[in-house]
C-alpha positions in Angstrom: 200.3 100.1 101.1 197.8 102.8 101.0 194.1 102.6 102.7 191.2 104.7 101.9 189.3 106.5 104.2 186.0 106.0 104.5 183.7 108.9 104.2 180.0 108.2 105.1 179.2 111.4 103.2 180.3 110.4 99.8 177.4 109.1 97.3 178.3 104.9 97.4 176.4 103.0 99.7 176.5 100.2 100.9 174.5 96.8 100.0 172.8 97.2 103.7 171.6 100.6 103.0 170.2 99.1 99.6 168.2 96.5 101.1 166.7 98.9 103.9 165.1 101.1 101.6 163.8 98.7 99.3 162.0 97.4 102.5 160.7 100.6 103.4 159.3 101.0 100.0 157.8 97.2 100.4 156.6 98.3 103.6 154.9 101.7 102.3 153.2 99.5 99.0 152.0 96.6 101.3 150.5 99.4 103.5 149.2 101.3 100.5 147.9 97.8 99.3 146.5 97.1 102.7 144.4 100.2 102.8 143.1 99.6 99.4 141.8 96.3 100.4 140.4 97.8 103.6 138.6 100.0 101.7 137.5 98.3 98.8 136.1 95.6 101.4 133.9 97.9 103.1 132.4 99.5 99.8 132.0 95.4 99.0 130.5 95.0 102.1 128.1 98.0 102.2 127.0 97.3 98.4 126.3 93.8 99.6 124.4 94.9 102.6 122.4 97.0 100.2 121.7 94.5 98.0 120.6 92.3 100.7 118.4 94.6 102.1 116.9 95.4 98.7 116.3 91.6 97.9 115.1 91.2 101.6 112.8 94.1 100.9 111.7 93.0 97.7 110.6 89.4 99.3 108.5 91.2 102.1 106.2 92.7 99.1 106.0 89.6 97.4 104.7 88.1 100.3 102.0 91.4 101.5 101.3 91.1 97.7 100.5 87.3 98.4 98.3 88.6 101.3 96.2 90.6 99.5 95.5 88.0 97.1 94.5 86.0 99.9 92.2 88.5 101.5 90.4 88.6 98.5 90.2 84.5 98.0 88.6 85.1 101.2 86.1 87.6 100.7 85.0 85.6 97.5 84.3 83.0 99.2 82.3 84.7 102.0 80.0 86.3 98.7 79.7 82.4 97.6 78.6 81.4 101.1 76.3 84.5 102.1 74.7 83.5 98.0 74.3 80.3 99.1 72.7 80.9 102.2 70.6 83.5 100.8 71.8 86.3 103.3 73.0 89.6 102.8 75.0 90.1 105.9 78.8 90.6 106.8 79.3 90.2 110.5 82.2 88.9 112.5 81.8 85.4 113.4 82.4 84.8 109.1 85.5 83.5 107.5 87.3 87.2 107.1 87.0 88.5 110.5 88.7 85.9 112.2 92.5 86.9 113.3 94.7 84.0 111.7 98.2 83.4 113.8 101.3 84.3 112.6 102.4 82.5 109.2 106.0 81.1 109.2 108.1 82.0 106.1 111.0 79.2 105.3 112.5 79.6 108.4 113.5 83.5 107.2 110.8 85.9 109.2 106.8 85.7 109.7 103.9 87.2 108.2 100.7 88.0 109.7 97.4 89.8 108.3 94.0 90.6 109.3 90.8 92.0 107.8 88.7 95.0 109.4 85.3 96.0 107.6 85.8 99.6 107.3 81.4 100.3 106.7 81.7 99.4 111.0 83.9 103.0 111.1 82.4 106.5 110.8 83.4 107.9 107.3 84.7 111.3 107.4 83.4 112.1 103.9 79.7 111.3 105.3 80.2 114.9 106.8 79.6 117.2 103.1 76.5 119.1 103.6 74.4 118.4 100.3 74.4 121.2 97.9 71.5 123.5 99.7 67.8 123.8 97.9 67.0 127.5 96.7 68.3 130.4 98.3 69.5 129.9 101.8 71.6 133.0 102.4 72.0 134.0 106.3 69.9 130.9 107.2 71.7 128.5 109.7 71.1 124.5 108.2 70.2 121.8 110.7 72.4 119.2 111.6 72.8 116.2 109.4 72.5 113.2 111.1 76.4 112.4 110.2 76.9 115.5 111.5 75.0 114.7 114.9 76.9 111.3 115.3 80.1 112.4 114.7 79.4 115.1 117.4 78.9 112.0 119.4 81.8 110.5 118.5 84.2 113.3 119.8 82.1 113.8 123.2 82.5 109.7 123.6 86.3 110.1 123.7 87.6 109.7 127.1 91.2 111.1 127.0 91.2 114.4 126.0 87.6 115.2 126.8 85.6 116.8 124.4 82.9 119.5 124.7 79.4 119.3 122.9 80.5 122.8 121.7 84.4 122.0 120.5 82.8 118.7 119.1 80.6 121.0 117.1 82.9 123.4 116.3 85.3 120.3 114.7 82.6 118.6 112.7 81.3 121.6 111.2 85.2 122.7 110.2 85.6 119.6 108.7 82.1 119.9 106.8 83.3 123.1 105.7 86.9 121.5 104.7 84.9 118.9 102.9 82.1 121.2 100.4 82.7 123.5 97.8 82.0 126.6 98.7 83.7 129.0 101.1 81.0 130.1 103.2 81.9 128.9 106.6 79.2 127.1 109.0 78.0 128.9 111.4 80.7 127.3 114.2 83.2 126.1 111.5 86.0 127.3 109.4 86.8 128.0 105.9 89.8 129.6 103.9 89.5 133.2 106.2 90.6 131.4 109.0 93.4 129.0 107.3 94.9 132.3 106.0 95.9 133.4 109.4 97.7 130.7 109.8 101.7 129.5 109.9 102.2 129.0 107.2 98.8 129.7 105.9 97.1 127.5 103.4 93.1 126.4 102.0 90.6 124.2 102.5 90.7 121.1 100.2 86.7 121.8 99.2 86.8 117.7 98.4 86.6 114.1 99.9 89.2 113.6 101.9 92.1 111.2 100.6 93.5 109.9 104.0 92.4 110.5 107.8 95.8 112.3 108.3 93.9 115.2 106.8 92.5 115.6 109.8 95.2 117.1 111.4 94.8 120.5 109.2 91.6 120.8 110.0 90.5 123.8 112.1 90.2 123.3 116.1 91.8 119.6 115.7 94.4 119.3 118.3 97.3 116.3 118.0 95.4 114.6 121.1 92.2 114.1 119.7 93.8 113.5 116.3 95.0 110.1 117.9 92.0 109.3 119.5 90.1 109.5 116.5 92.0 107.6 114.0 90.7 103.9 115.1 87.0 104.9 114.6 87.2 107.0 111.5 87.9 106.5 107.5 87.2 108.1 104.9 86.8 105.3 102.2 84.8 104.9 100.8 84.7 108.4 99.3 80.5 108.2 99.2 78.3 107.5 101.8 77.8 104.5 103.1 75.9 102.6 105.9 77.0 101.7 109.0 77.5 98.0 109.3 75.3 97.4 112.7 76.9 93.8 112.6 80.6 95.2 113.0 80.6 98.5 114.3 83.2 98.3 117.3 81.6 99.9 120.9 82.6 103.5 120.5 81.3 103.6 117.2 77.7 102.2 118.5 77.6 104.9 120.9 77.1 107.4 117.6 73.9 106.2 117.5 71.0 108.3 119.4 67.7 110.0 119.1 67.6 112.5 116.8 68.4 115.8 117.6 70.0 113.9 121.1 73.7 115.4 120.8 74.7 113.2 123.6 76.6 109.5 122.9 75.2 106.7 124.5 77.7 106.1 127.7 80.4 103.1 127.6 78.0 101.0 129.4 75.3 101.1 126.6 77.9 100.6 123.6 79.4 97.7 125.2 76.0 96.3 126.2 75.4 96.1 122.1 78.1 94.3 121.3 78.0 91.9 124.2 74.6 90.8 122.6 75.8 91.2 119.3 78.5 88.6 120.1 76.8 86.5 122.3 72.7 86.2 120.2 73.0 88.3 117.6 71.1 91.0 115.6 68.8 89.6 112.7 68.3 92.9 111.3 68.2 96.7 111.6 64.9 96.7 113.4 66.2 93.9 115.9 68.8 96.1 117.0 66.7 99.1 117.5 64.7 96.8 119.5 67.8 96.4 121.7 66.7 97.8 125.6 69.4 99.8 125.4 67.3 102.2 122.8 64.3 101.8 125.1 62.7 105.2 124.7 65.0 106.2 121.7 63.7 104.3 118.9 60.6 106.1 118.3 62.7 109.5 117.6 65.6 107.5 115.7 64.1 108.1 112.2 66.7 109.9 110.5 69.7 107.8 112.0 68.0 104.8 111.1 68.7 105.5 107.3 72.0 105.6 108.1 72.2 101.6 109.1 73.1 98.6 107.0 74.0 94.9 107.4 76.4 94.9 105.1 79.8 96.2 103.2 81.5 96.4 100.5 84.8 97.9 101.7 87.6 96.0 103.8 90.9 97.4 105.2 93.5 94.4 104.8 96.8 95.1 107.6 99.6 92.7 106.5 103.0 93.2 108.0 105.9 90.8 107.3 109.6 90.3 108.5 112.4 89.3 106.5 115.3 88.6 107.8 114.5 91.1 110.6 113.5 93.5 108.3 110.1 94.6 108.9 107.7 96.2 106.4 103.9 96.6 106.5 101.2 97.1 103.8 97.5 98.6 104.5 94.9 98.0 101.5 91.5 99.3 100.4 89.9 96.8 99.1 86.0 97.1 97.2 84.2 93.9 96.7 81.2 93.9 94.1 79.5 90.9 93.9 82.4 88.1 93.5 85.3 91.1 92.2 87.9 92.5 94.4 89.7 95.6 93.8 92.2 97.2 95.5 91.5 100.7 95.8 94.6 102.4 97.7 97.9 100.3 98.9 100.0 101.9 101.4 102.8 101.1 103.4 102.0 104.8 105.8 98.6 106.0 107.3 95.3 106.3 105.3 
């Protein structure tokens, strides 16, 4: 009987040799397979999270929309009232100046909004000069009383302090940032000085479009920038009045003799409003009867043009959350008579 030999180098294998590679290759394809999954879940994942967020984000404006729809319901019904009354006043014991608490939304987030009347701010664009009268070549213009309060304005701030000179020095760069010319004023700045700069660029030589403008202008430092931006807008883009009824302290302290480059002190302002909130000013000349003007009034002649009772112009500031997603909306918005128009919409700075 003959046997033969096995020899493991010989190209026949076995049936056990067969079935471990076939599991190797089932164990590389379920791995393969694996991955894929792995992979193809988190795109999944990630294009669901994104189409979340958008439909999350996409509810948040439906609701700031529904906001400012509201806001203006509002102020249409404060122009019926005021019609009906007979009064032509906007102060902030009405309707739209009340702060409303936080609005539930299906269980999903919140919403919340609130109306400010932006004629109770000092408007940036009140600080154009008026095209000069004849030839005024070498001759230094007074101040304009926009001018004067807005000097007032930057000495009132209490963190960083704020020289009558640097005031001066900033309001008349931002009067010359403002006009059309490029003459500078005679402590201000125009494209000669914005050249030297890194990198250099021009004045605008128009209405500013949002406060943050302010931040190009000459002298302005980041520090008062911030102290600023509560008391200042720049819409609308004419002049207006100041609303006496809603003019917050530090804006009240603007308001001085002519010629008086000094703010009333923190004392005085708040004095205003404290009686403003507690009796109440009937009209312009009430509040210039105010002690607090005692010896002022007479000289307050100019200034006194620049006070009104009422406005036109509202800032609505709606913010809502979705689904912890948070996303606010700032509006312009221009009532005539019993029309509302939004004028700017923003989810950024004006």
């Amino acid at each position: 009987m003959h046997y033969r030999r096995y020899n493991p180098h010989s190209g026949t294998r076995g049936p056990g040799a067969e079935r471990g590679a076939a599991l190797i290759v089932a164990m590389l394809v379920f791995a393969l397979a694996t991955a894929l999954v792995v992979a193809m879940k988190g795109d999944f994942d990630r294009f669901f999270q994104r189409s979340a967020n958008l439909l999350f984000d996409e509810q948040a404006q439906a609701y700031l929309r529904g906001a400012e729809d509201l806001a203006a319901l509002v102020l249409v019904m404060d122009y019926d009232e005021d019609k009906l009354e007979g009064v032509t006043r906007d102060d902030l014991k009405e309707l739209w100046a009340e702060k409303p608490p936080d609005y539930p939304l299906d269980d999903i987030g919140w919403m919340r909004g609130s109306l400010e009347d932006l004629q109770g701010r000092f408007n940036l664009n009140a600080l154009a000069r008026p095209a000069p009268k004849g030839d005024q070549t070498g001759a230094t213009p007074p101040l304009t009383a926009p001018q004067e309060q807005f000097i007032r304005l930057l000495q009132a701030l209490e963190e960083p302090a704020v020289s009558e000179q640097e005031a001066r020095a900033i309001t008349e760069s931002i009067t010359d940032w403002l006009d059309s010319d490029t003459n500078p004023s005679a402590n201000g700045a125009e494209d000669d000085y914005y050249y030297g700069q890194t990198p250099s660029y021009r004045t605008a030589n128009r209405p500013m479009a949002s406060v943050s403008e302010l931040r190009a202008v000459a002298y302005m430092t980041p520090e008062i920038y911030q102290a600023l931006r509560p008391w200042v807008t720049v819409w609308p883009q004419t002049p207006t009045k100041l609303n006496i009824h809603t003019a917050p302290p530090m804006v009240l302290r603007t308001l001085n003799a002519d010629k008086d480059l000094s703010p009333l002190s923190a004392d005085e302002g708040q004095s205003l409003a404290d009686y403003r909130k507690e009796i109440g000013f009937m009209d312009v000349s009430d509040f210039l009867n105010n002690p607090v003007f005692e010896g002022r009034r007479d000289k307050m002649v100019i200034v006194r043009d620049q006070l009104g009772e009422s406005t036109e112009y509202f800032l609505l500031d709606a913010t809502a959350e979705v689904a912890d997603r948070n996303m606010r909306l700032y509006s312009v918005l221009h009532r005539h008579n019993r029309q509302v128009e939004t004028i700017v919409r923003t989810g950024g700075s004006l």
